[in-house]
C-alpha positions as CSV (number, residue, x, y, z in Angstrom):
1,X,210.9,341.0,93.1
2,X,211.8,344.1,91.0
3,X,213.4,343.9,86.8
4,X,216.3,345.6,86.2
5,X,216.9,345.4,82.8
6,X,214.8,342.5,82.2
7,X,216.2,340.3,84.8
8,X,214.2,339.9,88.1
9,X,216.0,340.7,91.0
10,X,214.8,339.6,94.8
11,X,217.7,341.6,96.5
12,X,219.7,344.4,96.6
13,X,221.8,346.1,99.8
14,X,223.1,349.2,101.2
15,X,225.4,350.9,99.1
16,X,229.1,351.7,99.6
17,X,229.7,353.5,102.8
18,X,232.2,356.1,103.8
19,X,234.6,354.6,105.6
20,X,234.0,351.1,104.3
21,X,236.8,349.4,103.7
22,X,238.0,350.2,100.5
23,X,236.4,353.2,100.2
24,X,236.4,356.8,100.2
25,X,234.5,359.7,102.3
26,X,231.4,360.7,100.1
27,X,230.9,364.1,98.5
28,X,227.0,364.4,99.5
29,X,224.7,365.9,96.6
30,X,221.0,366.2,96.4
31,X,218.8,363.1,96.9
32,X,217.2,362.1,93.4
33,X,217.7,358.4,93.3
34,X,215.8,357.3,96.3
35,X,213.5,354.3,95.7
36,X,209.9,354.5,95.7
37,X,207.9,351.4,95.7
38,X,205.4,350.8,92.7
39,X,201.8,350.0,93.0
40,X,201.7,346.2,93.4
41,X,199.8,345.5,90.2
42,X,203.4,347.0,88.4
43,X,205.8,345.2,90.7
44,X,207.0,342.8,88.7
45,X,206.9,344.6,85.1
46,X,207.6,348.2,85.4
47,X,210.5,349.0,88.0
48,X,213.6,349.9,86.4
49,X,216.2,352.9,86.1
50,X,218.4,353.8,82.7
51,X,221.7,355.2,83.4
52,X,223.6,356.6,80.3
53,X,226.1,358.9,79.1
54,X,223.7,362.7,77.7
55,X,225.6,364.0,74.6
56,X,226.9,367.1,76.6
57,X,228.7,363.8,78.4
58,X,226.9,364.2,81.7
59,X,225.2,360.9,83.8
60,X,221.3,360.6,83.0
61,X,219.0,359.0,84.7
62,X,215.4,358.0,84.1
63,X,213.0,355.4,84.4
64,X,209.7,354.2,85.6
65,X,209.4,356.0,89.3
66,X,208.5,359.4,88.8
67,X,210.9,360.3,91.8
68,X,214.0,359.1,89.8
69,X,212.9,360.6,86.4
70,X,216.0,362.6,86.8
71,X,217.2,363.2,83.9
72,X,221.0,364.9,83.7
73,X,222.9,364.7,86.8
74,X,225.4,367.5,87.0
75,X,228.1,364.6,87.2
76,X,230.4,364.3,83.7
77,X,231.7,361.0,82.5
78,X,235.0,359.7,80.5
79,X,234.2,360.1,76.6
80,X,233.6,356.7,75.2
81,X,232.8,354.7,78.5
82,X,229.5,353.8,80.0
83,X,227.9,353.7,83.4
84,X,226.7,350.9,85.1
85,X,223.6,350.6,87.6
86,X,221.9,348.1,89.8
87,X,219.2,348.3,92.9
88,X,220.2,349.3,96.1
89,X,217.9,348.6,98.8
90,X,219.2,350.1,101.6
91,X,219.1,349.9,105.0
92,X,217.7,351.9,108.4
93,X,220.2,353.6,108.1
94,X,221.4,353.7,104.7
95,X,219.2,355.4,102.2
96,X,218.1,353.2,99.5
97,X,217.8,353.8,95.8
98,X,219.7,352.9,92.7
99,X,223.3,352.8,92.4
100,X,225.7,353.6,89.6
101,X,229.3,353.1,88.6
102,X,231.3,355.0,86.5
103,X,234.5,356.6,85.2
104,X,234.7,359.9,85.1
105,X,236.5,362.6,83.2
106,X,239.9,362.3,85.6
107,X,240.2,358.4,84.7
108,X,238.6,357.9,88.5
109,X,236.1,355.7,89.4
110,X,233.2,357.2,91.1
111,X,230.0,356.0,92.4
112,X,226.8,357.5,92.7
113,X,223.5,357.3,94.2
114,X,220.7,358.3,97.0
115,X,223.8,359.0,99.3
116,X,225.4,361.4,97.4
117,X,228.4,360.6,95.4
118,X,232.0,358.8,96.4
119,X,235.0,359.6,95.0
120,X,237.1,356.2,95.5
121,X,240.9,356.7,94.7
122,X,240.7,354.9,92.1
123,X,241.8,354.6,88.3
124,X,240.7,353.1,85.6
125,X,242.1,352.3,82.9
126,X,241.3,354.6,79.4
127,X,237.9,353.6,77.3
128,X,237.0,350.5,79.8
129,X,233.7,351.0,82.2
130,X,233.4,349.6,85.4
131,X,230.0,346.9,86.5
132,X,228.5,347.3,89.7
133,X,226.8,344.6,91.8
134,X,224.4,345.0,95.2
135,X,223.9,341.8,97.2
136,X,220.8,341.1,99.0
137,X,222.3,340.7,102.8
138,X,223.7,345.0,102.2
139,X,226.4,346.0,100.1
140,X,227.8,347.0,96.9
141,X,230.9,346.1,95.2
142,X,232.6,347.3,91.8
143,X,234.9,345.4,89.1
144,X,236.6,347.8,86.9
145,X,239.5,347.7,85.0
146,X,242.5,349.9,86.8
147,X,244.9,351.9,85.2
148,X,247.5,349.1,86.0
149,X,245.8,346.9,83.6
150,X,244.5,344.6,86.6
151,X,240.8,343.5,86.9
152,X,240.0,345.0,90.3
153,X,236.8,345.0,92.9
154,X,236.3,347.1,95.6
155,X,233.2,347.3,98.1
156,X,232.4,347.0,101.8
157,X,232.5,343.3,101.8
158,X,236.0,342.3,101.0
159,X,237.7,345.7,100.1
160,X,240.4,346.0,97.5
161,X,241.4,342.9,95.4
162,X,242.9,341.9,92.1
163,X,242.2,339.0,90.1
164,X,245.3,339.3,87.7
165,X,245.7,341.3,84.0
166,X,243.2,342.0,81.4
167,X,243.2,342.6,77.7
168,X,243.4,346.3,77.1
169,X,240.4,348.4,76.6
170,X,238.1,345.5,77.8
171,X,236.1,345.7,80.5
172,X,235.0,343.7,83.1
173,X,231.6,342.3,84.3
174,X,230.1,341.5,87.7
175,X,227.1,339.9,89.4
176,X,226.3,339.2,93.0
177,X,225.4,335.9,93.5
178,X,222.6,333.9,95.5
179,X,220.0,335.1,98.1
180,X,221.0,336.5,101.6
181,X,224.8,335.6,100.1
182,X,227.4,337.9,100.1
183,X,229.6,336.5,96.7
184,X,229.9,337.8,93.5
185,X,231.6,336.4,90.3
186,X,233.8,338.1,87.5
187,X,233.9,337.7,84.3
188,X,236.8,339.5,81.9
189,X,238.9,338.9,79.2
190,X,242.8,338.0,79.8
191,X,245.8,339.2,78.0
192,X,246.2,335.7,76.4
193,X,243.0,336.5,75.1
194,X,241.1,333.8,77.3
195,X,237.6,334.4,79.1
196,X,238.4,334.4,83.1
197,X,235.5,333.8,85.9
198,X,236.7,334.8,89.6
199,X,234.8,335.4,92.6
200,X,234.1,334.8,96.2
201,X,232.5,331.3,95.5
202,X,234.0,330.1,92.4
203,X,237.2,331.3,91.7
204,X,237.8,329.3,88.5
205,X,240.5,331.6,87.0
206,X,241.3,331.4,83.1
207,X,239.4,329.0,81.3
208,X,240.4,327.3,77.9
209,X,237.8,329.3,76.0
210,X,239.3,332.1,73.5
211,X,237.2,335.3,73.1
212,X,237.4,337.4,70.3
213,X,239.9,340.5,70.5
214,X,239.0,343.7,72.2
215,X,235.7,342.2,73.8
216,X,234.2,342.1,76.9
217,X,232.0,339.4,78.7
218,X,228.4,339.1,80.1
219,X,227.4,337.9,83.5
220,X,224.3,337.5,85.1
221,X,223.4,335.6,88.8
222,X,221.2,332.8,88.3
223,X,218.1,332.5,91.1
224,X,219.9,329.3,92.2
225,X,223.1,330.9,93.3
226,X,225.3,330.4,90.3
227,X,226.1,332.5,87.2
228,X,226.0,332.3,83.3
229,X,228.5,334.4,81.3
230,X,228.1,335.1,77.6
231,X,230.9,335.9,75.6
232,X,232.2,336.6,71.8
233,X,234.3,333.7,71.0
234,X,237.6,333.8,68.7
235,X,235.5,332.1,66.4
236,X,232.5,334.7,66.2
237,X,230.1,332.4,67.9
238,X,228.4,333.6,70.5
239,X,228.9,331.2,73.9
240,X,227.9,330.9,77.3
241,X,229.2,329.4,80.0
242,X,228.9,328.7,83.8
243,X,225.8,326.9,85.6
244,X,224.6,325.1,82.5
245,X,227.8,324.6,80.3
246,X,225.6,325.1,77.2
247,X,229.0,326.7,75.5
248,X,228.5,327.2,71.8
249,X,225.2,328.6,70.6
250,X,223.7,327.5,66.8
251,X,227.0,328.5,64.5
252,X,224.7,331.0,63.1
253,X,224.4,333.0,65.9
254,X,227.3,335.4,64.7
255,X,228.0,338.4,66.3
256,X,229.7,341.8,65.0
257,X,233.7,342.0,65.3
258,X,234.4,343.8,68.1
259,X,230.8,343.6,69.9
260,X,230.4,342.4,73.3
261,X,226.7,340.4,74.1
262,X,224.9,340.9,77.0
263,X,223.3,338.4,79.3
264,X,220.6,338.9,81.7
């Protein structure tokens, strides 16, 4: 089991292949992210990789393996948008290591890790950021918002799809779901302003739950299989949904207008 930003996580897969379906040949750079395991005593504390935007607007990446202690990648990201990173196992013949999403400079999403770097083909839409999602029977896949205004994942499990309109300037979320599984669940904001969950399992579309303006949901995968989302509702409150249907939190629980929570 390995934390990625304090959620344990028994899988991960291969990442997304050239030639894939829905992808793109990759651009092949210098290994840095490869995985190395951790002494068994840190296992289940102190694995996990930060991947952010530097102030000269380049990826960084650093964390607890001394081999992925990066720091700035030579690899420049859209102003305002963040990158998003998960555990990628690999495979015998796939390189394993951590994988990131992100938009770059061009409006195009791009992903990045021990294989080099893949330029997809596609857009996104301005000042959203894409999630990524690794599943533990191999593979990646990628919700972002395109520059069409559709929620959109792509990865070498089911391709291309769209799941239908977003609020602008939100972004989506993505987790894969369940061990050995292959699904994955969505979570973003419509443009009537209503929290929508799609996936491969559970494609529940727009629920009857209003989020605040200009915010973006939470999801996590849940050991069981399912998912939890947390969201900013039009109300302020902070809510979850999914697996538990514990919905509104303690009405104290306020969040900042315009801030989007984060589950894990």
């Amino acid at each position: 089991m390995f934390r990625i930003f304090g959620r344990q996580r028994g899988k991960r897969g291969r990442r997304l292949r050239a030639g894939a379906a829905g992808g793109i040949g990759a651009i092949t750079l210098t290994a840095g992210l490869a995985w190395a395991a951790a002494p068994a005593a840190q296992a289940e504390t102190a694995i996990y990789e930060v991947a952010f935007q530097t102030s000269t607007g380049n990826l960084s990446t650093v964390g607890t393996v001394s081999t992925q202690n990066h720091g700035a990648w030579n690899l420049p990201i859209m102003p305002g948008t963040r990158p998003s990173i998960d555990l990628n196992d690999g495979t015998s013949t796939v390189p394993g290591g951590w994988e990131v999403a992100y938009q770059d400079p061009t409006g195009q999403l791009i992903t990045f890790g021990p294989g080099g770097v893949t330029h997809t083909g596609q857009n996104v839409a301005p000042g959203t950021s894409p999630s990524i999602g690794c599943f533990v029977a191999g593979g990646c896949v990628v919700a972002f918002q395109a520059s069409t205004g559709h929620a959109m994942t792509l990865g070498d499990f089911d391709g291309l799809r769209d799941w239908g309109l977003m609020a602008p300037k939100t972004s989506p979320s993505i987790a894969a779901l369940g061990l050995g599984l292959t699904g994955y669940e969505v979570a973003y904001q419509n443009t009537s302003g209503n929290l929508v969950t799609a996936g491969t399992f559970d494609n529940h579309g727009a629920r009857e739950l209003g989020m605040m303006a200009g915010t973006s949901p939470g999801i996590t995968g849940l050991p069981s299989g399912g998912y939890e989302v947390a969201f900013q509702a039009n109300t302020g409150q902070v809510w979850t949904v999914g697996a538990d249907n514990h919905n509104a939190w303690n009405p104290a629980n306020t969040t900042a207008i315009g801030t989007s929570p984060s589950i894990g």
